[in-house]
Every structure is written in C-alpha cells, then in structure tokens.
N, C-alpha and C positions, 0 to 999 in steps of 0.2 A: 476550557472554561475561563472567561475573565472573570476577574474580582472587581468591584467596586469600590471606589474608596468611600469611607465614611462621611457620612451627612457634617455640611459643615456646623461650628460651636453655634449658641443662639446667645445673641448678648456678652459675649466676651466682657464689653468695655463696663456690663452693670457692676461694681463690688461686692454689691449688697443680694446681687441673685447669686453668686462665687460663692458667697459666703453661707447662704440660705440655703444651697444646694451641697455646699459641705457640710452640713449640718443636718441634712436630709440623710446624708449616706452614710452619717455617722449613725443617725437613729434608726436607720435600716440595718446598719450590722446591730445592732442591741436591741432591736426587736425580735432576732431570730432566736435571743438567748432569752428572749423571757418567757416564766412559766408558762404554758401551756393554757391556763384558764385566762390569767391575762391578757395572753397575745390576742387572743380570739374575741376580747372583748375592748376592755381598756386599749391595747395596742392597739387594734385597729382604728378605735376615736382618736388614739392621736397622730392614725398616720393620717386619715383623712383629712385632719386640719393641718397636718405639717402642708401636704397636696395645696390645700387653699392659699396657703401662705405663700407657696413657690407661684401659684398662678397670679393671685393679686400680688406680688411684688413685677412679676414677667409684666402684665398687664399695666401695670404703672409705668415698667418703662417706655413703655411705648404707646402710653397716653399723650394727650393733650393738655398745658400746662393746666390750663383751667379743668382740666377732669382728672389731674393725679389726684387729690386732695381726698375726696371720700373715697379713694381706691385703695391710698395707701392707709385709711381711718381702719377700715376693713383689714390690712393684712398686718394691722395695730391688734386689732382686736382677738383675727384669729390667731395671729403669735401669742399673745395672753393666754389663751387659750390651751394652747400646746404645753405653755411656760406651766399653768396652774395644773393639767393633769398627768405632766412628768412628774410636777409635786409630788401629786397621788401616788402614783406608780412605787415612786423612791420611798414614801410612808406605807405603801403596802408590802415592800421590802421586793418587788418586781424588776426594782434596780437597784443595785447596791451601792455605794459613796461615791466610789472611783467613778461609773458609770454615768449618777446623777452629775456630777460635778463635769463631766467631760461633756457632758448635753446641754448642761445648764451655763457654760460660759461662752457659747456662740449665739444661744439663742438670748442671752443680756446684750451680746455685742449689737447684734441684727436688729433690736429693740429701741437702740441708740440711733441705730442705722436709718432706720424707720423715723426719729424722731420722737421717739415714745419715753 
C-alpha cells in the first residue's frame, strides 16, 4: 500500500491567516474544556464566527485589490464578534483569566492585522 504525502499548506506567505489559524487551534483546545452547557451553545457561536473569520481573511487574500476592502470590513466585524463573546464566555466564568488572556492577545493582534 502507498502512502500519500500531505495536501500542500494554503497561503503560507499570508501572516495574518498563520496567525488566525493559530488562534483558531488555540480556541479549539479551550473549547473542549468548557462546560458542557456552554460548549453546546455559546462555544459553538463562537466557533462558527471564529470559521468566518478564517474564510473572509483566506478570501481576501486572494481577492482582487478593488474587492479586498468590504471583504476584509466583514472579517473586521466578525473578529469583533468572536472578541465580544469570548468577553462573555470569560464573565460567565466558561473561561478562566489564564485562558481569556491567551485567546484574547492573538485575536487584538489579528485586529491590528486587519486594520481594525
């Protein structure tokens, strides 16, 4: 039986999808530890918009100059988004200081990143 080698990386050269995507797997290991009523509720709105944010950043980069601009307005907004219901999460005590604080400085950096 051959093996295959792995699909190659997508966008190497973006920073801001590096960055967006480490940030992504950071809040995938901390959603598997949060309680039970959250994860299934709260947790899953914010992975859905973390997803949006990974796609409108992918999709920007390989827009056209004239069509980055309301593409990355959008992955503006649903980064906000993510930003304001991690808030929640960490004031419903779903994530505790250390946790908030390790989520909440990639996604200020990515926010910069974006222009925001």
């Amino acid at each position: 039986m051959a093996f295959k080698s792995p699909p190659p990386q997508l966008s190497p050269s973006l920073p801001i999808l590096q960055k967006a995507s480490g940030a992504y797997k950071l809040w995938h290991e901390t959603l598997q530890h949060f309680p039970r009523l959250e994860r299934f509720t709260l947790g899953v709105k914010i992975d859905g918009l973390f997803s949006e944010v990974l796609e409108y950043i992918l999709l920007a980069g390989y827009s056209a100059k004239t069509q980055k601009l309301p593409i990355v307005q959008r992955a503006t907004t649903k980064l906000d988004s993510v930003k304001f219901f991690v808030h929640i999460a960490w004031e419903l005590k779903a994530l505790d200081n250390n946790k908030y604080i390790r989520l909440s400085e990639p996604l200020t950096e990515i926010g910069r990143m974006l222009g925001g």
